[in-house]
PDB file as gemmi writes it, atoms N, CA and C in Angstrom:
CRYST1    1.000    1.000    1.000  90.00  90.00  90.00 P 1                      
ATOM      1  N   UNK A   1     185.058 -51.201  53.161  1.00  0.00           N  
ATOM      2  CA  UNK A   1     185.695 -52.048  54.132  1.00  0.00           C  
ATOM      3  C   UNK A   1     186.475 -51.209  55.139  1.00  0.00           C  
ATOM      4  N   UNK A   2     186.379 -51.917  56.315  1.00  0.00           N  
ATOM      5  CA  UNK A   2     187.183 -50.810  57.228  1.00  0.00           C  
ATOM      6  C   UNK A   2     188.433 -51.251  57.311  1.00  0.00           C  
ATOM      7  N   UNK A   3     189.711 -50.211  57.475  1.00  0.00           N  
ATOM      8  CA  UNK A   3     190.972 -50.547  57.742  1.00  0.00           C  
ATOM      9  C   UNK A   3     191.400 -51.636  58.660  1.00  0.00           C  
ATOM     10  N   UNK A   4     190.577 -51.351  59.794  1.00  0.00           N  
ATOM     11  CA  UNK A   4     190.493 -51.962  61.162  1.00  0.00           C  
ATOM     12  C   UNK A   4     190.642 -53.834  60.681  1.00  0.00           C  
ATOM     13  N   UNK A   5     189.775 -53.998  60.304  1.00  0.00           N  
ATOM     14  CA  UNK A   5     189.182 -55.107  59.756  1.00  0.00           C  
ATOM     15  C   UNK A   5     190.358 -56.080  58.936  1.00  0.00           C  
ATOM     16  N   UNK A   6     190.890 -55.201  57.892  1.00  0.00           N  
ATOM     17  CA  UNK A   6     192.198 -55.329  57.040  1.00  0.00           C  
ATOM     18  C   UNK A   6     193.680 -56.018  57.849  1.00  0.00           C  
ATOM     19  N   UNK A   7     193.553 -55.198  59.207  1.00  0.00           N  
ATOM     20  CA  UNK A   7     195.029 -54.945  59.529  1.00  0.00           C  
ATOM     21  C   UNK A   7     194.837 -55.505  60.892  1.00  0.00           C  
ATOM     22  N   UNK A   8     194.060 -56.685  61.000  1.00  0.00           N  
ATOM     23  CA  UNK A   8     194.181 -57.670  62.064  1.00  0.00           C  
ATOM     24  C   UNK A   8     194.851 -58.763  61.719  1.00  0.00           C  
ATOM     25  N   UNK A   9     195.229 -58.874  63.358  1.00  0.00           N  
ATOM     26  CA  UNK A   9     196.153 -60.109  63.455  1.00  0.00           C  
ATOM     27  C   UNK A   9     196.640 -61.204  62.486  1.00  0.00           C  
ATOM     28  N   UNK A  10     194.800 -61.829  62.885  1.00  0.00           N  
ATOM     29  CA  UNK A  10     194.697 -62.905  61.856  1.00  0.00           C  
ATOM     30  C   UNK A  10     194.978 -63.031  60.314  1.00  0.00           C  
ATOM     31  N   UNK A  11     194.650 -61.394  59.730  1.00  0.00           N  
ATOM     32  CA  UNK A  11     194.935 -61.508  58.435  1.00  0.00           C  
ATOM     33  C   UNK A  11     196.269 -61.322  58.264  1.00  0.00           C  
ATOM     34  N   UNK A  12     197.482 -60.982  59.387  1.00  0.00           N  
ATOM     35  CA  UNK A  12     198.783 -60.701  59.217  1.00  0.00           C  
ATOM     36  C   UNK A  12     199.605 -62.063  58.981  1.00  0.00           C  
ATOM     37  N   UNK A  13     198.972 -62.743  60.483  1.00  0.00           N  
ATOM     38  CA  UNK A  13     199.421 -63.716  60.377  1.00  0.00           C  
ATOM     39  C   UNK A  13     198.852 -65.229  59.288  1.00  0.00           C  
ATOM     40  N   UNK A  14     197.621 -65.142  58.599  1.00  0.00           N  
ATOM     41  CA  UNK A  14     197.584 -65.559  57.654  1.00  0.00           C  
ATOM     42  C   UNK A  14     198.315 -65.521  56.111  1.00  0.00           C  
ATOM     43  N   UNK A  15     198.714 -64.477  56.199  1.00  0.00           N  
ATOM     44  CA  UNK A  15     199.736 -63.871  55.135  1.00  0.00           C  
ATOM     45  C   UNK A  15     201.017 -64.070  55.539  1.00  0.00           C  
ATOM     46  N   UNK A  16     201.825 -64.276  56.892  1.00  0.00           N  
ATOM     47  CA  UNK A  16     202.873 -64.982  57.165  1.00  0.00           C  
ATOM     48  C   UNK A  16     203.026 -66.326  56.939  1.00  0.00           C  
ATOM     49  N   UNK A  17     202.173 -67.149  57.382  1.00  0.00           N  
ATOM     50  CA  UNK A  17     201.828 -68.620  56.948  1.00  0.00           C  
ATOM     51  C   UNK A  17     202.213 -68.783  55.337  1.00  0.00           C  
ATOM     52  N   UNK A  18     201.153 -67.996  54.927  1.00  0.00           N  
ATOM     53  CA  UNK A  18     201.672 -68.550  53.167  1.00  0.00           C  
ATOM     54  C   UNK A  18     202.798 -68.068  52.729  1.00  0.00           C  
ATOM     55  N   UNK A  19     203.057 -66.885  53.266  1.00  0.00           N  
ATOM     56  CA  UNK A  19     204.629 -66.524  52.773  1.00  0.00           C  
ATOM     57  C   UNK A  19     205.901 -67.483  52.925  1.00  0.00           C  
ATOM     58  N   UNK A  20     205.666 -68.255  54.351  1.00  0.00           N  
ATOM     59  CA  UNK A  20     206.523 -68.879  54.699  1.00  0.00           C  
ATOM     60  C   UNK A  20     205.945 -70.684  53.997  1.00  0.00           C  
ATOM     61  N   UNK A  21     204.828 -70.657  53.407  1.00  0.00           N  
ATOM     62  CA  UNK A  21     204.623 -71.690  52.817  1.00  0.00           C  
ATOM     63  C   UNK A  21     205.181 -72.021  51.595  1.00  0.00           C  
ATOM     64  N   UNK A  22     205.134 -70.630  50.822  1.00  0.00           N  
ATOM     65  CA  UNK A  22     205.810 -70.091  49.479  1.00  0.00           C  
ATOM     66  C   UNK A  22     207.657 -70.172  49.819  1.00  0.00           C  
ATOM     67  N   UNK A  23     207.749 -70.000  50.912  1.00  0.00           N  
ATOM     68  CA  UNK A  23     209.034 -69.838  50.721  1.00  0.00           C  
ATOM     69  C   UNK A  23     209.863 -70.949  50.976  1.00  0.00           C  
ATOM     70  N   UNK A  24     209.238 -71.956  51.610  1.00  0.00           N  
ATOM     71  CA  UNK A  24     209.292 -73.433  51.263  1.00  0.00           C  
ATOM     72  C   UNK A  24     209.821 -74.110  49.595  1.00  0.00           C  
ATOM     73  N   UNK A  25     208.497 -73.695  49.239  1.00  0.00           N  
ATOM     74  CA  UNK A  25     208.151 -74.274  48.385  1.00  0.00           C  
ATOM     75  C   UNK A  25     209.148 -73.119  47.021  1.00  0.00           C  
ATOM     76  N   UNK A  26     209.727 -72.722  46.967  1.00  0.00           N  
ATOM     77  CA  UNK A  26     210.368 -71.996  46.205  1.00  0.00           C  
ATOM     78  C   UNK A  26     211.563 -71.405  46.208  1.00  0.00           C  
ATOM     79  N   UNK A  27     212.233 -72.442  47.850  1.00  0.00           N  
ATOM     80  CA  UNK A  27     213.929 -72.461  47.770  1.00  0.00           C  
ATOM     81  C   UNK A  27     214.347 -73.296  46.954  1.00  0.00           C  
ATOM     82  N   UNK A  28     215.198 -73.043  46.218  1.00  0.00           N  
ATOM     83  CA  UNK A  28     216.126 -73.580  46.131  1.00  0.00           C  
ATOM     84  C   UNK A  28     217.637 -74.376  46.592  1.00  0.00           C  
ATOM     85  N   UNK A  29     218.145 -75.220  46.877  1.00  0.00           N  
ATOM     86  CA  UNK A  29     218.742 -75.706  47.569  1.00  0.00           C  
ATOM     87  C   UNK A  29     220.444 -75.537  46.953  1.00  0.00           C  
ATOM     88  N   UNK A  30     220.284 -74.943  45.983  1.00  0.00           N  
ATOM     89  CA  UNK A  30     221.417 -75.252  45.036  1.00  0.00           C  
ATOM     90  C   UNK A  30     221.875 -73.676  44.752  1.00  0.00           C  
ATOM     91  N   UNK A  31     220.865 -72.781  45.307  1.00  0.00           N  
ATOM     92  CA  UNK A  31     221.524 -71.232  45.580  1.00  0.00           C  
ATOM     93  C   UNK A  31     221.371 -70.563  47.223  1.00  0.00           C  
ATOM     94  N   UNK A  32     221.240 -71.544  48.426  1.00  0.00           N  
ATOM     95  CA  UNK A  32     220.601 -70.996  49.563  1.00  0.00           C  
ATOM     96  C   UNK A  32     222.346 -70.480  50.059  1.00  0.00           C  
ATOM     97  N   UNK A  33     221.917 -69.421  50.563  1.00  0.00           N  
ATOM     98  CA  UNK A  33     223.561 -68.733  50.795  1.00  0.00           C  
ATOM     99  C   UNK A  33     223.473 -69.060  52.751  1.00  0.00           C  
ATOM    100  N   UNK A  34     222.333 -68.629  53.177  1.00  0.00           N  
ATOM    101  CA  UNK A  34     222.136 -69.080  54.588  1.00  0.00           C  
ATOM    102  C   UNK A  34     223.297 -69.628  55.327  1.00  0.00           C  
ATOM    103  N   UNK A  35     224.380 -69.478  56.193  1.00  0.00           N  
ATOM    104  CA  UNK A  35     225.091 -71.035  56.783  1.00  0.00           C  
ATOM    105  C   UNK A  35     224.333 -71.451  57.524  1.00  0.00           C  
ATOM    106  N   UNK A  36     223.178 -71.203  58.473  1.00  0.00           N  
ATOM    107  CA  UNK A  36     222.556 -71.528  59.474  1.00  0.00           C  
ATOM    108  C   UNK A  36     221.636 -72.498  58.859  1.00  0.00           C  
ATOM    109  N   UNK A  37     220.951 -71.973  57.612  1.00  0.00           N  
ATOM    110  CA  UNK A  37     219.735 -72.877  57.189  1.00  0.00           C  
ATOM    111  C   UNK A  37     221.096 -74.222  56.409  1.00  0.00           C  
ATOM    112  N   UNK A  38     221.412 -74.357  55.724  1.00  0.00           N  
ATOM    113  CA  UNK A  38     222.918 -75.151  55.185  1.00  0.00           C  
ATOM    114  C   UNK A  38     222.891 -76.058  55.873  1.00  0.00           C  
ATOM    115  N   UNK A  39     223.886 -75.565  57.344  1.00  0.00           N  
ATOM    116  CA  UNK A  39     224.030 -76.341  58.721  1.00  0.00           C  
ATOM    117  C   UNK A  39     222.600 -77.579  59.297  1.00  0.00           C  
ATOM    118  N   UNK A  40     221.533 -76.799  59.398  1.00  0.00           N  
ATOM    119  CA  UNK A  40     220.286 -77.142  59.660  1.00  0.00           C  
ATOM    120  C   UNK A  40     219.797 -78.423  58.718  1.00  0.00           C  
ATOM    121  N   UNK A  41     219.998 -77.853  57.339  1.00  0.00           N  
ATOM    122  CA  UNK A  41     219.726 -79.043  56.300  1.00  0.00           C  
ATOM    123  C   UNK A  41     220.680 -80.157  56.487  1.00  0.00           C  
ATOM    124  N   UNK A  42     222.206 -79.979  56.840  1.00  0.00           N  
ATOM    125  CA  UNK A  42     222.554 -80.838  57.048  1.00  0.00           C  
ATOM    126  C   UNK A  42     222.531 -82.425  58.299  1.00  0.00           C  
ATOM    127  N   UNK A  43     222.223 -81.509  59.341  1.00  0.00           N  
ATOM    128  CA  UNK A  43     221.458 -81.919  60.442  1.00  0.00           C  
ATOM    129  C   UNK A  43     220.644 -82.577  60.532  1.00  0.00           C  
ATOM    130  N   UNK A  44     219.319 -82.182  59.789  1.00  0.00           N  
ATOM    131  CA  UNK A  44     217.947 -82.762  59.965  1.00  0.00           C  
ATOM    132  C   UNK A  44     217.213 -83.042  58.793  1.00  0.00           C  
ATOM    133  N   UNK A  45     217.792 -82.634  57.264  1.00  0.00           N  
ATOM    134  CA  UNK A  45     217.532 -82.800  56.241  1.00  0.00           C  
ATOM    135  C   UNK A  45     216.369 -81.712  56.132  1.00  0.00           C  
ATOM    136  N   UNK A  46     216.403 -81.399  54.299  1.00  0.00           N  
ATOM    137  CA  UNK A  46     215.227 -80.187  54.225  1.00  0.00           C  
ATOM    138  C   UNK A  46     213.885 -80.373  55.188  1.00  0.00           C  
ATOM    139  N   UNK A  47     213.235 -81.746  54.245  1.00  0.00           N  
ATOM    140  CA  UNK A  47     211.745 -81.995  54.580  1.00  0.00           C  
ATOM    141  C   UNK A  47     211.468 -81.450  56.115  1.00  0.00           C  
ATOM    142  N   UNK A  48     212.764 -81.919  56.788  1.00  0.00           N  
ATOM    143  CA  UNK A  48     212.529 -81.709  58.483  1.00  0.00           C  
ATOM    144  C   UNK A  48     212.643 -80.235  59.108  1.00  0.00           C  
ATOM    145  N   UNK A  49     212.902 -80.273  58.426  1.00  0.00           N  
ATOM    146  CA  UNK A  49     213.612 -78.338  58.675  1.00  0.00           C  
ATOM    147  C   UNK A  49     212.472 -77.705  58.014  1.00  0.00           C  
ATOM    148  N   UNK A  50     211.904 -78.361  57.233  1.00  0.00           N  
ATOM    149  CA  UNK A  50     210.309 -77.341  56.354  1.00  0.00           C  
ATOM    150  C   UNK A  50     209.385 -77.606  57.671  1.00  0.00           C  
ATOM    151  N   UNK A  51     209.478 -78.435  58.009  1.00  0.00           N  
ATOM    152  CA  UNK A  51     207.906 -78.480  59.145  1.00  0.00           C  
ATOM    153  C   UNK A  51     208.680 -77.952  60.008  1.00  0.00           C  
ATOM    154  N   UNK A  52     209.813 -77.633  60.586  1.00  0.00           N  
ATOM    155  CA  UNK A  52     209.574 -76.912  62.134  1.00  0.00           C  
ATOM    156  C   UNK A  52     210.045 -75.659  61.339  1.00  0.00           C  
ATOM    157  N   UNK A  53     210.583 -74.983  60.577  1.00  0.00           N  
ATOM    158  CA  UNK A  53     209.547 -73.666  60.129  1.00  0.00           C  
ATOM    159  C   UNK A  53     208.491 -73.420  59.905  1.00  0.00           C  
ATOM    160  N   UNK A  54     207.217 -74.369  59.594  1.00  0.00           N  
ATOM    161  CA  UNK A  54     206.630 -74.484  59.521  1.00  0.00           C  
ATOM    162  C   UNK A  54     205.725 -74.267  61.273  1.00  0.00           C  
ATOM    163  N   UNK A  55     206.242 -75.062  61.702  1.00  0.00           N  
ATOM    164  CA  UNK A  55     205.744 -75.593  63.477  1.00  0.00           C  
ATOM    165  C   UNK A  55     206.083 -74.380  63.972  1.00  0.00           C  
ATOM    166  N   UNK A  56     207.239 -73.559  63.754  1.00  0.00           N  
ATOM    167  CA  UNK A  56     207.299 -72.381  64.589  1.00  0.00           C  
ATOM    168  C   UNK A  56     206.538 -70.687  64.186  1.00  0.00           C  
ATOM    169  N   UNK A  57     205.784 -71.309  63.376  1.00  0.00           N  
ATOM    170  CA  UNK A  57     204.936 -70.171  62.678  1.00  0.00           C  
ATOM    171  C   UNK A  57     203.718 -70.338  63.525  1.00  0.00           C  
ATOM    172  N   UNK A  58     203.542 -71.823  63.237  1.00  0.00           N  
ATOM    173  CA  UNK A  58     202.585 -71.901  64.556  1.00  0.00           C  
ATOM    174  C   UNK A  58     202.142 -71.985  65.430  1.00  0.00           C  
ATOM    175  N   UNK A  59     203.754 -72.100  66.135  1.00  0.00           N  
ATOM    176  CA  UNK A  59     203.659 -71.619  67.706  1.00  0.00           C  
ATOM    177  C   UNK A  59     203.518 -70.024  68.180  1.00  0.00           C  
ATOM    178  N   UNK A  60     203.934 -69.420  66.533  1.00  0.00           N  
ATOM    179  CA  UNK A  60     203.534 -67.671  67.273  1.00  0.00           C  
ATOM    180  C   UNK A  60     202.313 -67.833  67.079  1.00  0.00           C  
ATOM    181  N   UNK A  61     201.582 -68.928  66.144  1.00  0.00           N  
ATOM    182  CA  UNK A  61     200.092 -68.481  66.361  1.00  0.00           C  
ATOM    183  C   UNK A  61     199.676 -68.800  67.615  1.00  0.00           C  
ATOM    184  N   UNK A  62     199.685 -69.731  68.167  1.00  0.00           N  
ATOM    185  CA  UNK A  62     199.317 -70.249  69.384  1.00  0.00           C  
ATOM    186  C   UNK A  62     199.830 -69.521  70.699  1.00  0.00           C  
ATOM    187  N   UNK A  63     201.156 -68.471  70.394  1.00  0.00           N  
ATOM    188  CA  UNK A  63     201.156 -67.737  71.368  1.00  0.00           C  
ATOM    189  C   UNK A  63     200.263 -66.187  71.345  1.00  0.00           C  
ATOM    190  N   UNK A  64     200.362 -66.218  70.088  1.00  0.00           N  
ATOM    191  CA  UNK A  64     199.331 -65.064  70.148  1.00  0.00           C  
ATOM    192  C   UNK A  64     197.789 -65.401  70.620  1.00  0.00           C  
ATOM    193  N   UNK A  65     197.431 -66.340  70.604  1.00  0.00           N  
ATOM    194  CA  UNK A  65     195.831 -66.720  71.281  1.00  0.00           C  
ATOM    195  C   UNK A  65     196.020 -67.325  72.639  1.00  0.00           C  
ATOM    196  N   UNK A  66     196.962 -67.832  73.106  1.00  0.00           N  
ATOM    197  CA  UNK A  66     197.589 -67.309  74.608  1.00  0.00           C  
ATOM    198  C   UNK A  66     197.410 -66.156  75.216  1.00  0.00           C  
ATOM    199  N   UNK A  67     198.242 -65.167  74.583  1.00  0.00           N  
ATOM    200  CA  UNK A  67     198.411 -64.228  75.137  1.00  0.00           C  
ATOM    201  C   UNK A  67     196.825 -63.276  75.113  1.00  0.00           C  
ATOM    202  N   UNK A  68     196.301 -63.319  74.150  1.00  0.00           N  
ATOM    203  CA  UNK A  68     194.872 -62.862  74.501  1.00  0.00           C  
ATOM    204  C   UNK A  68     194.245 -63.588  75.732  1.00  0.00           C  
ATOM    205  N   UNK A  69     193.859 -64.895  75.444  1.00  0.00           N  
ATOM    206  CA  UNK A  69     193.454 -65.314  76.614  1.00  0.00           C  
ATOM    207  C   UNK A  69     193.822 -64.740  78.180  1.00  0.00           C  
ATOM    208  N   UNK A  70     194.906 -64.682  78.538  1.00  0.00           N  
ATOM    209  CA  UNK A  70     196.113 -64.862  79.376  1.00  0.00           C  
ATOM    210  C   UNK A  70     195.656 -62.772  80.040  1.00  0.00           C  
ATOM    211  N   UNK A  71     195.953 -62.147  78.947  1.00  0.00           N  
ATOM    212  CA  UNK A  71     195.928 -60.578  78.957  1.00  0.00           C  
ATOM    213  C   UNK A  71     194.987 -59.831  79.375  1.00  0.00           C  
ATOM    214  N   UNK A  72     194.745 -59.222  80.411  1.00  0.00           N  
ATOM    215  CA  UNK A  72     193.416 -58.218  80.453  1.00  0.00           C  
ATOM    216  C   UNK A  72     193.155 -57.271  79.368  1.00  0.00           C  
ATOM    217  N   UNK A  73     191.385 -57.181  79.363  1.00  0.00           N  
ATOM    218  CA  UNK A  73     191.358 -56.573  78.365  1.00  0.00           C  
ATOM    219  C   UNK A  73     191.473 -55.480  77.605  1.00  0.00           C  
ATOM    220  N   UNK A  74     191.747 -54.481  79.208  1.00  0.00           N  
ATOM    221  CA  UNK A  74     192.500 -53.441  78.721  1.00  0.00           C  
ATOM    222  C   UNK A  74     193.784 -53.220  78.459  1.00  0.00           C  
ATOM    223  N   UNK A  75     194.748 -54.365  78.687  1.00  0.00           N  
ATOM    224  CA  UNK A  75     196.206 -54.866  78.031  1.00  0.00           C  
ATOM    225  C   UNK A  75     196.155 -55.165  77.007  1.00  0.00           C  
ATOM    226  N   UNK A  76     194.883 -55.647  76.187  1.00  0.00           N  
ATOM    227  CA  UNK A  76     195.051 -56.512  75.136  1.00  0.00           C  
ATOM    228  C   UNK A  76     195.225 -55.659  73.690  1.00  0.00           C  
ATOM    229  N   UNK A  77     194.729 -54.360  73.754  1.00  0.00           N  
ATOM    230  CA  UNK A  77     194.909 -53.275  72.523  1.00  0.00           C  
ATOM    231  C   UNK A  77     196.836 -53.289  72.331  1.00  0.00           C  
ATOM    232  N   UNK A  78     197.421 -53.140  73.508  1.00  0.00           N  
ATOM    233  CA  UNK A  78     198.852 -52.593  73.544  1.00  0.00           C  
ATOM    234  C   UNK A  78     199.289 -54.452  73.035  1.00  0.00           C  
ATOM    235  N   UNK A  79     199.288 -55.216  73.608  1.00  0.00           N  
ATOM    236  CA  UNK A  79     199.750 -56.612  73.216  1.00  0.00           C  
ATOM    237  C   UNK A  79     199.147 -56.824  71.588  1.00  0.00           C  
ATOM    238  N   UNK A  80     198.429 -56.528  71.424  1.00  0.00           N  
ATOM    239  CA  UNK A  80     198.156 -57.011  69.987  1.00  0.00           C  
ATOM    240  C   UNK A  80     198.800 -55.894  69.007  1.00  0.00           C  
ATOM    241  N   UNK A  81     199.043 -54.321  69.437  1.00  0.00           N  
ATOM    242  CA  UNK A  81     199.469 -53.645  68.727  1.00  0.00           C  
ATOM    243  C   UNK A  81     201.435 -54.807  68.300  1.00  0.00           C  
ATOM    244  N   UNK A  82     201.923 -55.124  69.627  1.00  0.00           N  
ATOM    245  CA  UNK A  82     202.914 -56.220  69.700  1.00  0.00           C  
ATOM    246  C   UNK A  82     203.201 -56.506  68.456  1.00  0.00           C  
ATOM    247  N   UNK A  83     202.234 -57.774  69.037  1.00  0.00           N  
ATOM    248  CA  UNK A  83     201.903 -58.863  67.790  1.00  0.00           C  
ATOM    249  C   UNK A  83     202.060 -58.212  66.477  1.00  0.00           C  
ATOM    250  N   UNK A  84     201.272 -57.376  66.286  1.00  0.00           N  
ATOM    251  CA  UNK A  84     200.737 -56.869  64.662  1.00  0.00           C  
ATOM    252  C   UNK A  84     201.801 -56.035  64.572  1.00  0.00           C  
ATOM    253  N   UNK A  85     203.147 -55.741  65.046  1.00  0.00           N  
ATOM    254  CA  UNK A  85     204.467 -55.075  64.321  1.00  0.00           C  
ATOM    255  C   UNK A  85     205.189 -56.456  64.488  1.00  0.00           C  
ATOM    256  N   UNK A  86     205.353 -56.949  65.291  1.00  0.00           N  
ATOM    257  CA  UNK A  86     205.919 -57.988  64.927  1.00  0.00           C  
ATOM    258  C   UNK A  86     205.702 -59.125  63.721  1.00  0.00           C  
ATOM    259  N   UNK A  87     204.288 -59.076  63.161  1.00  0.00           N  
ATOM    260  CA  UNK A  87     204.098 -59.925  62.127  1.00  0.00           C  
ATOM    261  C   UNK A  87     204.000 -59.421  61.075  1.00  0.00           C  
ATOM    262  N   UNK A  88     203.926 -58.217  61.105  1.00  0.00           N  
ATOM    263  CA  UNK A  88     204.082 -56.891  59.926  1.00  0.00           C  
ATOM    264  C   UNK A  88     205.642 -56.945  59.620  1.00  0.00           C  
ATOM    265  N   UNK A  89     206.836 -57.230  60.676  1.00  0.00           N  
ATOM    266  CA  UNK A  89     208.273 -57.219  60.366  1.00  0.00           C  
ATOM    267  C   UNK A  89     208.407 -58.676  59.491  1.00  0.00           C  
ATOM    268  N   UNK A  90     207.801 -59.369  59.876  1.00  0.00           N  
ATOM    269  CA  UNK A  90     208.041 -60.954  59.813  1.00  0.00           C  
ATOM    270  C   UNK A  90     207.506 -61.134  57.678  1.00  0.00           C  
ATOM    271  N   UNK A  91     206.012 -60.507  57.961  1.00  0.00           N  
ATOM    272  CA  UNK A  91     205.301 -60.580  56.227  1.00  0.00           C  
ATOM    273  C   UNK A  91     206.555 -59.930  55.796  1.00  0.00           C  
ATOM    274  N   UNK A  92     206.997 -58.997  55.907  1.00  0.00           N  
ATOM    275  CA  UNK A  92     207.842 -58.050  55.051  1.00  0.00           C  
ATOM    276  C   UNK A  92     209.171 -58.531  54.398  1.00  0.00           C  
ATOM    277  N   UNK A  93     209.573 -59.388  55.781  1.00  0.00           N  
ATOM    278  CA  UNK A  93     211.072 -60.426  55.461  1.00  0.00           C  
ATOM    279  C   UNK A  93     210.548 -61.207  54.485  1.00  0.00           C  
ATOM    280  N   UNK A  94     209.368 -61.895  54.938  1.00  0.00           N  
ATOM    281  CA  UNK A  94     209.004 -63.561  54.059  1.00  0.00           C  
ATOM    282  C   UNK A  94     208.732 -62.859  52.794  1.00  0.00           C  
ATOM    283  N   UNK A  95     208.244 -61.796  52.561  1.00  0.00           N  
ATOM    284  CA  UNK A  95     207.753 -61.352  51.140  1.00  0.00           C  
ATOM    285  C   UNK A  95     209.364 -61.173  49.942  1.00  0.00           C  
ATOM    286  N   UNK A  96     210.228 -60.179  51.024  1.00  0.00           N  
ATOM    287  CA  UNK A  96     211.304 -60.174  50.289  1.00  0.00           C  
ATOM    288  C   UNK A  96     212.140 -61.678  49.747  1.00  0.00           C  
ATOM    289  N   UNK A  97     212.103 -62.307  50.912  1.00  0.00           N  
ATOM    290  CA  UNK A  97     212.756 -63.917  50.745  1.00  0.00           C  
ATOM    291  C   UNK A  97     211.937 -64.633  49.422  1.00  0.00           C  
ATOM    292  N   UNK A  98     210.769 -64.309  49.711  1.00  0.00           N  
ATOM    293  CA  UNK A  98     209.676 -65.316  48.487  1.00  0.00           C  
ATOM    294  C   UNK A  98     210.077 -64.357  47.140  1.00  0.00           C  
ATOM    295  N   UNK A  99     210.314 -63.224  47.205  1.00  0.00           N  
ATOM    296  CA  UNK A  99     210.441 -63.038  45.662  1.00  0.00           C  
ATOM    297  C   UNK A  99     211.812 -62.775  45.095  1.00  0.00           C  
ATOM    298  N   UNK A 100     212.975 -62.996  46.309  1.00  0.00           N  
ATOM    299  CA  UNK A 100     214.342 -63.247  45.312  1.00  0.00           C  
ATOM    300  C   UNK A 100     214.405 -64.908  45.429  1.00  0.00           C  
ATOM    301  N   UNK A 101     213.718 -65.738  45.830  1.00  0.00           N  
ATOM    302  CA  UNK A 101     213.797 -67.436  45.607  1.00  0.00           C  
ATOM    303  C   UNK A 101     213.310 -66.943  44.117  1.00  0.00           C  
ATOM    304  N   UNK A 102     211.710 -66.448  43.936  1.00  0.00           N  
ATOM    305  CA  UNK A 102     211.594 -66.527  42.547  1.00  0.00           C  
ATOM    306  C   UNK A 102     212.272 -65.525  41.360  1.00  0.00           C  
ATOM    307  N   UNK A 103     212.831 -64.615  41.947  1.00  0.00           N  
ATOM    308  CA  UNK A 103     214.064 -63.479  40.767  1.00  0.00           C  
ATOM    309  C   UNK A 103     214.916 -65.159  40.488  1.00  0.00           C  
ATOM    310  N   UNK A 104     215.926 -66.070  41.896  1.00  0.00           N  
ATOM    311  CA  UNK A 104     216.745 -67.016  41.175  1.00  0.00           C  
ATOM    312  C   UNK A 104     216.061 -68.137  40.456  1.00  0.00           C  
ATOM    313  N   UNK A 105     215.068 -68.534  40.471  1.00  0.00           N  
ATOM    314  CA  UNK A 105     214.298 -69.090  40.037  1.00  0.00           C  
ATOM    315  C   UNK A 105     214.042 -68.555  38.496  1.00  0.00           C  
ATOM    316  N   UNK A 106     213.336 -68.267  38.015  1.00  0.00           N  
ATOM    317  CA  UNK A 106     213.191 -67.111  37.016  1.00  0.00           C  
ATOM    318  C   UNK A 106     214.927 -66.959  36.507  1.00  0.00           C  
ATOM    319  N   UNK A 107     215.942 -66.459  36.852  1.00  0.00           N  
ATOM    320  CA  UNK A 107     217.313 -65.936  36.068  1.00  0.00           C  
ATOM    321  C   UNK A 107     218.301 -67.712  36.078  1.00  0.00           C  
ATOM    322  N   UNK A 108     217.928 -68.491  37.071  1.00  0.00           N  
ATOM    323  CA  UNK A 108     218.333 -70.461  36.275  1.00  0.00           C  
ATOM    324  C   UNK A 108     217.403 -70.459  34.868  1.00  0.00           C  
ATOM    325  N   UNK A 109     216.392 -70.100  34.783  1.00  0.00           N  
ATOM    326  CA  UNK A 109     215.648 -70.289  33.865  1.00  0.00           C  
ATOM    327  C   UNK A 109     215.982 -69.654  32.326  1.00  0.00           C  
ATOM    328  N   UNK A 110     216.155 -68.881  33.001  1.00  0.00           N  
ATOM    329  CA  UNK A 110     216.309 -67.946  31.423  1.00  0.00           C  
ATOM    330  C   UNK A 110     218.159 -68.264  31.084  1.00  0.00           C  
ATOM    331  N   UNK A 111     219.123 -68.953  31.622  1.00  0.00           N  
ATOM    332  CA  UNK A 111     220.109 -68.765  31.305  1.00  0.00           C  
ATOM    333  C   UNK A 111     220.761 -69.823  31.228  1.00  0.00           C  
TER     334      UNK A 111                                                      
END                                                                             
């Protein structure tokens, strides 16, 4: 398999999606230290606050197929290099976030 292939967009940002799907689905509400997300829940309630994290995952998708469109194509190597650190920063957060929801998850459990 080629690297190339591996370390596109789509597969970055497919792996952001579920991270941030997982990380939904594996807060806890009863250890979120956040004040912003807190504030937010209080505001608009979880469920509502899950879809526009949700919605704003997929507005970077939709800006990233913008911006191809939009980009010449010899712009488009440097813009997607962009993209692909920016969603490489983004997997890296959601990965850390998804696995201390499940470390507190996992240590309510055992105690």
């Amino acid at each position: 398999m080629n690297w190339l292939q591996l370390s596109s967009i789509k597969v970055w940002f497919t792996t952001l999606f579920l991270l941030n799907a997982l990380d939904i689905a594996t807060t806890s509400p009863l250890y979120e230290a956040n004040p912003v997300t807190l504030y937010i829940w209080g505001q608009i309630g979880i469920f509502l606050s899950a879809w526009v994290k949700i919605g704003l995952v997929l507005l970077f998708g939709a800006l990233c197929v913008a911006a191809k469109k939009v980009v010449a194509p010899h712009e488009w190597k440097f813009t997607s290099q962009v993209f692909k650190a920016m969603l490489i920063v983004l997997v890296a957060y959601y990965a850390f976030v998804v696995i201390m929801n499940i470390v507190v998850i996992l240590s309510t459990m055992g105690g």
